[in-house]
C-alpha positions in Angstrom: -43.9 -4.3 232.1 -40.2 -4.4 232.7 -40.0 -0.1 232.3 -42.0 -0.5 236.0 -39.3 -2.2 237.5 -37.1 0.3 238.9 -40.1 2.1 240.0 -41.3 1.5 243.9 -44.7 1.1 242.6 -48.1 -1.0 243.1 -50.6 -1.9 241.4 -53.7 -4.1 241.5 -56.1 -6.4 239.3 -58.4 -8.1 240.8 -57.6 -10.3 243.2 -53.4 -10.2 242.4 -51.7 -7.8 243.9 -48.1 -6.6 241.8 -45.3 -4.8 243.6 -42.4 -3.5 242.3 -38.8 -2.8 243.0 -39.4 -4.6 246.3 -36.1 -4.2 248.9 -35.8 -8.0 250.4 -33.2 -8.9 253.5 -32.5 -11.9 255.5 -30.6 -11.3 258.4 -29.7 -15.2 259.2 -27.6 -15.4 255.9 -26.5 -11.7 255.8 -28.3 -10.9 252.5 -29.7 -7.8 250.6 -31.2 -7.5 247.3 -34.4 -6.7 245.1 -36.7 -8.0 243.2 -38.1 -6.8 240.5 -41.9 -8.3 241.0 -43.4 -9.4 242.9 -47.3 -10.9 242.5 -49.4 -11.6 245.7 -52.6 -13.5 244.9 -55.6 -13.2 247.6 -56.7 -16.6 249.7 -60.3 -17.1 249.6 -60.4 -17.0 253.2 -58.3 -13.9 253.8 -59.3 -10.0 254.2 -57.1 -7.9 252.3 -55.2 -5.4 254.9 -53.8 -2.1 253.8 
């Protein structure tokens, strides 16, 4: 899984969505970085949006 990580990629499986090579920012404390993966699971009670 870890050969992914430099790759902007997406993938799914079922309801978990896995991004990688994901830029992040926070302007309030004046920081930049990237994660490698991140995994987004689906709420029962939420539509997926594209």
């Amino acid at each position: 899984m870890h050969e992914r990580v430099h790759e902007a990629s997406m993938e799914s499986r079922g309801d978990v969505r896995i991004d990688y090579g994901i830029a992040l920012r926070s302007l309030s404390l004046g920081l930049i970085g990237k994660a490698d993966v991140m995994e987004f699971h689906r709420q029962p009670d939420q539509e997926e949006k594209i």
